[in-house]
N, C-alpha and C positions, 0 to 999 in steps of 0.2 A: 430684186434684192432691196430698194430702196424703200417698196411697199412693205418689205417684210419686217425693214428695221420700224419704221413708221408704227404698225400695228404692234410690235414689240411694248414702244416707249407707250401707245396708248393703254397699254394692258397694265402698266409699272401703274401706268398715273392713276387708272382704275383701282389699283390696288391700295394702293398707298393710303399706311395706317391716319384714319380721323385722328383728330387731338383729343387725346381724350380729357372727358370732364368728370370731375371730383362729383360725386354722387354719395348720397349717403347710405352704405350697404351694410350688408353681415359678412364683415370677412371672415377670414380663418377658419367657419363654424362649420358643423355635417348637420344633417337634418334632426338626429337626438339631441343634440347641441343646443339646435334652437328651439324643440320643444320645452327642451329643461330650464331654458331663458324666460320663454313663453310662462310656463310653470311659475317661477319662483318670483315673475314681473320685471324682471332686469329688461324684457324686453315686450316690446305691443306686437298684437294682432295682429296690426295692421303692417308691420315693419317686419314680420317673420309672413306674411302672403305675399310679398314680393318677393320672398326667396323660392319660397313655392312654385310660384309662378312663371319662376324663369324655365327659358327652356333649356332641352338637356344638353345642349348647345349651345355657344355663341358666337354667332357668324359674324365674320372680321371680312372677310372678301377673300384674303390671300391665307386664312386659315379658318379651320372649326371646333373652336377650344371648347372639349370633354369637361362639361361642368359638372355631369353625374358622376365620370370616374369613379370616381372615390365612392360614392352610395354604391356602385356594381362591384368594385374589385376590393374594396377596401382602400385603393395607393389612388393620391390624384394624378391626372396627367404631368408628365416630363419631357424637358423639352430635347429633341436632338440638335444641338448649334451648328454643328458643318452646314455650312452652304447657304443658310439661313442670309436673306439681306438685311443690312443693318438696322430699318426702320422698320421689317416685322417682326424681328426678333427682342429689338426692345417694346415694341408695343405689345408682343407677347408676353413678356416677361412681366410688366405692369400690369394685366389684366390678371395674370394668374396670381400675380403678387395680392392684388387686390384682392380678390375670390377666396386664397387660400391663407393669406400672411404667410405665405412661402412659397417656395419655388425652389425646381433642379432642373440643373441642366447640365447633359454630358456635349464632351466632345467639343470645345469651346475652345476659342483661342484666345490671345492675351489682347487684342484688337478687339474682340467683341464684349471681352471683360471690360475696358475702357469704354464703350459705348453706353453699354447697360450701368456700371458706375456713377456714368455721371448723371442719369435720371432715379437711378435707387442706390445711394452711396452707400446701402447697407452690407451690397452682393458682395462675396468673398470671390476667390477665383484662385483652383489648386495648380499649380503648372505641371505637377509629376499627373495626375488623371486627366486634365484639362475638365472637372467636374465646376461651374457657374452655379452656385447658389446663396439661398436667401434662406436662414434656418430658424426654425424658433429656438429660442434660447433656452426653455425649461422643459426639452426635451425630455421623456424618459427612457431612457437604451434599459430593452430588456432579453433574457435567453443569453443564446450564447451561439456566435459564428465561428467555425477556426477559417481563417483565409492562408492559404499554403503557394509560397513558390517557390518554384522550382530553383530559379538563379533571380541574381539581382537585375536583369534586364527586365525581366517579368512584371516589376512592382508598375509599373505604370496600370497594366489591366487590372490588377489586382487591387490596386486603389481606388479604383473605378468599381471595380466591385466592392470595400470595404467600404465605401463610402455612401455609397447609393444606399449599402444594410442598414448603414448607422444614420441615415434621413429619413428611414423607413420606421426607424423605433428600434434598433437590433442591439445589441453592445456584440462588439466584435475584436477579437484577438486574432492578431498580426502573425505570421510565422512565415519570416520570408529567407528564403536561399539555404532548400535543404533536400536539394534534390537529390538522386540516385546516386551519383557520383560520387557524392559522401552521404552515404545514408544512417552514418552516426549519427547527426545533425538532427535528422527527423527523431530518430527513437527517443532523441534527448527530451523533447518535444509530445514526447507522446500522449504523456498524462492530458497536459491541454487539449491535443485536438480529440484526445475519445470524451472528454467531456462536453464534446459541443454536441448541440441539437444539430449541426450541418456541418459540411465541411466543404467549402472550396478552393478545388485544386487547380493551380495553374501554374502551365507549362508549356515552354517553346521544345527547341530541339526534336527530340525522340518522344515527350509527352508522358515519359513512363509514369511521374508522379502520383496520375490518379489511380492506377492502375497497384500501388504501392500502399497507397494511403485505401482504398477500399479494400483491400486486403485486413487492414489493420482497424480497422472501426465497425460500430454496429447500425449507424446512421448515415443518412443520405451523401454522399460526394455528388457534388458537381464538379465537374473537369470542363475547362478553360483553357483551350487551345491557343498560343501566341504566335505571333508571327516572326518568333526573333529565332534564328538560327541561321545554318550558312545554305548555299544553293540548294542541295538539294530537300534540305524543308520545305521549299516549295514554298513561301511565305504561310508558313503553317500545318498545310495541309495534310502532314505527316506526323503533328502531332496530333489534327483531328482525327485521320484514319487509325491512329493506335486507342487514343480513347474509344471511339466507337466501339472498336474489335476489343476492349479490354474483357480478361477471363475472371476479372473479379464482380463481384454480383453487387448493386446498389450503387453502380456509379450511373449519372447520366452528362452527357454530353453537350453547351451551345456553342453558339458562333464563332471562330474564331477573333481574338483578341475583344470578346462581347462580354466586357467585365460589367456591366450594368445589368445583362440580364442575368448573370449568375447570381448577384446582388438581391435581385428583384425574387428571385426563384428559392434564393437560400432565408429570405426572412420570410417568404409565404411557410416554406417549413418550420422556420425558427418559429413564428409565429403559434403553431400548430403546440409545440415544444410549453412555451408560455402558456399559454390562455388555460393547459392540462394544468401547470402548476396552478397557476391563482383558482 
């Protein structure tokens, strides 16, 4: 036992983030970015081949931060904060800060907001998502998301998912606590959510929502299973089993209470939406 804790602590100390030094880089930029720098002179040769250069990695020890992300999928990497120790999670958040002049991060507590704060006082920190980030400020939100729940206990996933769309570039409309139960509520509603390019639904209890709302639209639902309801929800798993099995055609289904990846899933379509207009 005593060996075990031993080689534990020696694994910490192996780990444990370098201090990092102030270097002169190309943050924020994607690889068009800096040829058009390149191009117009704002930037040297020589200063856009170490971007080049880098690899499509960067090895930390206790992590291996996706520095092509973004060239592959379009989104750069995000960070998940549960469980995360204090000292790689902010020396995570600096590099990416660095790399990108931004950063997200789900799943965050108010403890790790205080950590990462006090080395980038910029980060903001939502307590209803628990989403940590660093945004740029001349964002532009374009398309259009509907995000729908079901009841007011819901908005936590839901936020998680509004938010993660609107870091992504999405502009997104809110439409919360309009479940079956009163399904006045929704039709009130309606105009909004069929003019979206997507529409995500989220819902605890029974789940019907999505199964309601794909009925009524011509475009993509995502259904967002919560884990708020009583016993026999099963922490969820009874509103995932009814999304799955829904009889309406163009819903699909993730994780439960996995408001980031609907997030993620709904501006790859939003996206799709846009880039037709322009």
């Amino acid at each position: 036992m005593g060996s075990e804790i031993v080689g534990r602590k020696r694994l910490g100390a192996a780990l444990k983030p370098a201090k990092i030094e102030r270097k002169k880089e190309v943050p924020g930029l994607d690889a068009r970015e800096i040829l058009e720098q390149v191009k117009t002179g704002a930037l040297s040769v020589e200063e856009a081949e170490k971007f080049f250069k880098k690899q499509p990695f960067e090895e930390l020890g206790y992590a291996k931060l996706d520095s092509h992300r973004e060239i592959r999928s379009g989104f750069p990497e995000v960070v998940f904060c549960s469980k995360k120790e204090d000292d790689y999670l902010v020396s995570i958040y600096q590099k990416l800060y660095e790399a990108n002049g931004e950063v997200l991060g789900t799943r965050a507590s108010s403890h790790q907001y205080e950590i990462v704060k006090a080395v980038l006082p910029q980060v903001t920190y939502d307590e209803v998502s628990h989403i940590l980030k660093i945004e740029k400020a001349d964002k532009k939100r374009r398309g259009k998301i509907a995000v729908c729940t079901a009841g007011t206990a819901d908005i936590p996933v839901a936020e998680e998912a509004a938010q993660t769309a609107e870091y992504f570039g999405s502009h997104v409309e809110r439409i919360y606590d309009v479940g079956v139960s009163g399904l006045h509520r929704l039709l009130s509603k309606l105009d909004t959510i069929q003019e979206a390019n997507c529409v995500v639904a989220v819902a605890g209890m029974e789940g019907a929502l999505a199964s309601v709302i794909g009925g009524l639209v011509s475009r993509p639902v995502i259904a967002v299973p919560t884990s708020v309801g009583y016993g026999a929800s099963m922490k969820g798993l009874s509103a995932l089993l009814t999304m799955i099995n829904s009889c309406a055609n163009g819903v699909s289904v993730v994780n439960i209470d996995n408001g980031y990846g609907a997030g993620y899933i709904a501006t790859q379509i939003n996206k799709l939406g846009w880039e037709k207009e322009e």
